[in-house]
C-alpha positions as CSV (number, residue, x, y, z in Angstrom):
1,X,70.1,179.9,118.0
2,X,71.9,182.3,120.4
3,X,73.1,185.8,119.9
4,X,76.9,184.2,120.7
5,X,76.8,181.8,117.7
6,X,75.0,183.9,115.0
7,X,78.1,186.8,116.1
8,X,80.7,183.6,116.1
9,X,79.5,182.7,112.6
10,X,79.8,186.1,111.2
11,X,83.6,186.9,112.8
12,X,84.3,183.4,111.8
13,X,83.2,184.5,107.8
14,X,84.9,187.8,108.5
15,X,88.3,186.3,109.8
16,X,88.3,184.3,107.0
17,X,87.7,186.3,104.3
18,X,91.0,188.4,105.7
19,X,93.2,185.2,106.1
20,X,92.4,184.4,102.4
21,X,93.1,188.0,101.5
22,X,96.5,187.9,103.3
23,X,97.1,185.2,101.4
24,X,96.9,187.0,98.1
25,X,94.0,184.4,96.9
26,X,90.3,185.4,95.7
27,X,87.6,183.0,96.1
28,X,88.2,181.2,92.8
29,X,91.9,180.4,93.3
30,X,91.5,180.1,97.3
31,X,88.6,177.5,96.6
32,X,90.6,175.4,93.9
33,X,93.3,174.9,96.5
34,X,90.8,174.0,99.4
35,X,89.0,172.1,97.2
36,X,85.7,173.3,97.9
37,X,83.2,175.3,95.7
38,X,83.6,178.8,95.4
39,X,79.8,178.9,96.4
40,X,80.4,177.3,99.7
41,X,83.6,179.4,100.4
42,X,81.3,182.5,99.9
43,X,78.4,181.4,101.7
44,X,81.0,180.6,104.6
45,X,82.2,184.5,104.6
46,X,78.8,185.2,104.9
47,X,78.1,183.4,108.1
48,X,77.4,179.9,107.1
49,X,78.7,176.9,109.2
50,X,81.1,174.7,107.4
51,X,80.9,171.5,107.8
52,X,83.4,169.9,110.0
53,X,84.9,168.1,106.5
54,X,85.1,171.5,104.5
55,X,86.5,173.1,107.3
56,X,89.1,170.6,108.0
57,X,89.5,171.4,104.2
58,X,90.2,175.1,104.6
59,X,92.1,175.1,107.4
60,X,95.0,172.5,105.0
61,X,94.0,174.2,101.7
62,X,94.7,177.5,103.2
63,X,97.5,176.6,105.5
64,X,95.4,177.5,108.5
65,X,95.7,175.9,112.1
66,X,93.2,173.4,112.2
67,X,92.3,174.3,115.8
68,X,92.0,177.6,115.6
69,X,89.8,177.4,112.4
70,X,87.1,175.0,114.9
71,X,87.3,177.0,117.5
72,X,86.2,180.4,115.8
73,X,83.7,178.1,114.0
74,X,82.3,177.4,117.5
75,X,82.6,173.4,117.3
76,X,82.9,171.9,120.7
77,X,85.8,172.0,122.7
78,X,86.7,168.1,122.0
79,X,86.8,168.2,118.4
80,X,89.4,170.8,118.1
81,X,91.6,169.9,121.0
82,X,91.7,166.3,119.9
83,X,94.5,165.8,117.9
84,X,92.7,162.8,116.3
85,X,90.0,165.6,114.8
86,X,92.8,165.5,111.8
87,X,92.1,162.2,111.0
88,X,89.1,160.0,111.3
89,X,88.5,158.4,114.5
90,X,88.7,154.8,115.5
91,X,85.5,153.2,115.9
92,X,85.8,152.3,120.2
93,X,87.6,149.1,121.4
94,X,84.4,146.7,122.4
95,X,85.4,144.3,125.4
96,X,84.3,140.8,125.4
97,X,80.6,141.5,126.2
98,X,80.8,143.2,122.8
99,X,80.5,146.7,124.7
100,X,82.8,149.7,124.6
101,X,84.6,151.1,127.6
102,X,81.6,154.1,128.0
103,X,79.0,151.2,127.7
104,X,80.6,148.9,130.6
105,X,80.8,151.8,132.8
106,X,76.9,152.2,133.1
């Protein structure tokens, strides 16, 4: 792992922990609304990687922009300039030969 995603991870905890706080909530109340364990919430603040699931669940839960929440988590660029990253994606349209538009291009 690279010095730039270990110092991501811990700005990312950081910057949440202060968005929460701004927010009036402690971990218990901020995690009920987020719907995530106040373990996982704490561990997050402390540098852990959320999932991109629990972190789409923060970023509602706690009214934050869902891009900017993946971007200071360090996900790739696609997932968090994708609109679709809000909702699952469709699985690709297959043409005739049963193969997606990526697969016919090869």
């Amino acid at each position: 792992m690279t010095a730039d995603a270990d110092e991501r991870r811990e700005h990312f905890g950081a910057w949440l922990r202060r968005q929460r706080e701004e927010r009036g909530y402690g971990i218990d109340r901020a995690s009920r609304i987020a719907g995530v364990a106040a373990t996982t919430l704490r561990r997050i603040e402390m540098g852990d990687v959320p999932s991109i699931e629990v972190a789409r669940q923060i970023a509602r839960g706690l009214e934050l922009d869902l891009s900017e929440v993946f971007r200071r988590v360090g996900y790739p660029l696609g997932l968090w300039t994708d609109r679709r990253c809000e909702e699952k994606s469709p699985a690709p349209e297959k043409n005739a030969d049963n193969k997606s538009a990526a697969e016919s291009r090869e």
